[in-house]
C-alpha positions, 0 to 999 in steps of 0.5 A: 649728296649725289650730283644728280640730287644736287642738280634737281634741287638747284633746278627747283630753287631756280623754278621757285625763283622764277614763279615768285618774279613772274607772279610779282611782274604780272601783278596790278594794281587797279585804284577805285577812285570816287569823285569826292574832293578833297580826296579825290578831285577830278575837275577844276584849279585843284584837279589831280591834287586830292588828299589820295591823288598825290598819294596814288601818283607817288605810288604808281611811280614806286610800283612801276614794275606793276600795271596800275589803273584807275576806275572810277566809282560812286563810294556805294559802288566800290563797296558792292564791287568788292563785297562781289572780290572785284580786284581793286585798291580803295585808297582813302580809307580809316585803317581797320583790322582785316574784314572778309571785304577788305584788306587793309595796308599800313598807315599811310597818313593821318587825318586830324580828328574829325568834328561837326560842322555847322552852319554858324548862324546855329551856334548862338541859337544852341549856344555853342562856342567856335573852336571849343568842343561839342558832343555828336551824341547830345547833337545826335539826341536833338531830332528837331537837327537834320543830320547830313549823311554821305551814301556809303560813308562811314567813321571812326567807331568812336562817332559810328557806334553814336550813328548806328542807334539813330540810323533810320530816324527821321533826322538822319538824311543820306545824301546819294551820288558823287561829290557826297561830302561836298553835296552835304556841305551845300546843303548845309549852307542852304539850310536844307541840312544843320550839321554833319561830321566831316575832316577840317580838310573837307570844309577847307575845301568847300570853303575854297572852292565854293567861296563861302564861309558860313559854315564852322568846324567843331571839334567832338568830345568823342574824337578829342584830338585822337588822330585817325590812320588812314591805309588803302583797302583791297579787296580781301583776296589773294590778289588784294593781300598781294597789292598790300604787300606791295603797298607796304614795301614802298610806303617808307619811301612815299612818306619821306616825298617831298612833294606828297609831304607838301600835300599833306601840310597843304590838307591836313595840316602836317609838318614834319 
């Protein structure tokens, strides 16, 4: 092969090179957090130590030759926002197949299944048992139980496919702004709401931070004790797809930290 030949074709390698390092220098990573605890906790004792708190911590300081911000939005005006290829990295999401909103990452965790909770003053009067299983489509089919729905939340298709045929019925309420899942608790509690479904973590939660535990956790028959994969969502773009590639190259070494294993036993009941 001629010099010449040589030369250029070293020249192009190097260009390539270069462009790939550049593109991956310039890259950023930008978090949309909403305040919903214990996910994300943005005030109090428990401030900075959500489920997705530690996790996004720990990844900034592996990703730190990225630029990586935080916004914070209402769940509602994440999903708007990146239906609309806004450049952001949702965190606490289940993992699911690719849609054309979001990419998603590898498993980062997984949550316990999710269940009913209730206020325990229901169990006698529809004789349930604490800690042994219920249906959320038997629950779902009594219309006289007010249903707590957090705005823009969604389940496990096992639980969605159930809620999707009430949606619209009188006795599915949406409860609107931040702190969703801990506004339904409350209301729960107060006896504005029955049930909804949630993690055992979100309940943790309440109970810890509201001092009250009149509400209990019923594991769901449709659930089992099928764990959900929770990944990070991005928007569906080449920019998101970029911020996956990245996620996913560190990921082996943020499940092997110890301080984001402690959370993980602290909220979700992991130990390795």
């Amino acid at each position: 092969m001629p010099f010449k030949s040589i030369y250029l074709l070293c020249l192009a390698f190097i260009s390539l090179l270069y462009s790939q390092t550049a593109g991956a220098a310039g890259d950023a990573i930008v978090w949309a957090k909403n305040p919903s605890p214990p996910f994300h906790i943005m005030n109090g004792k428990l401030k900075g130590y959500g489920i997705c708190d530690v996790m996004t911590d720990k990844l900034d300081v592996l990703l730190a030759d990225l630029d990586t911000s935080v916004e914070i939005y209402p769940h509602p005006r994440v999903n708007k926002y990146v239906g609309e290829a806004e450049n952001l990295c949702f965190p606490c999401m289940i993992k699911r197949e690719d849609s054309g909103t979001y990419t998603y990452s590898d498993t980062t965790m997984r949550y316990p299944a999710l269940g009913v909770i209730i206020h325990r003053s229901f169990l006698t009067k529809l004789e349930l048992s604490e800690n042994t299983p219920v249906s959320f489509a038997k629950l779902m089919s009594i219309h006289t139980l007010a249903f707590g729905l957090p705005s823009a939340r969604k389940y496990p298709d096992a639980l969605q496919s159930i809620l999707n045929k009430q949606i619209g019925q009188p006795h599915i309420l949406e409860i609107a702004g931040t702190e969703g899942p801990l506004r339904v608790l409350r209301q729960i509690a107060r006896g504005r709401l029955d049930y909804t479904i949630d993690y055992p973590s979100v309940l943790k939660y309440f109970s810890m931070t509201e001092h009250d535990d009149s509400l209990v956790f019923l594991p769901v028959t449709e659930m089992g004790d099928t764990l959900v994969e929770g990944a990070i969502g991005c928007t569906n773009n080449p920019w998101g797809k970029r911020a996956v590639g990245h996620i996913n190259g560190v990921l082996m070494r943020l499940q092997q930290d110890p301080e984001f294993k402690e959370n993980q036993a602290f909220w979700l009941n992991v130990i390795e």
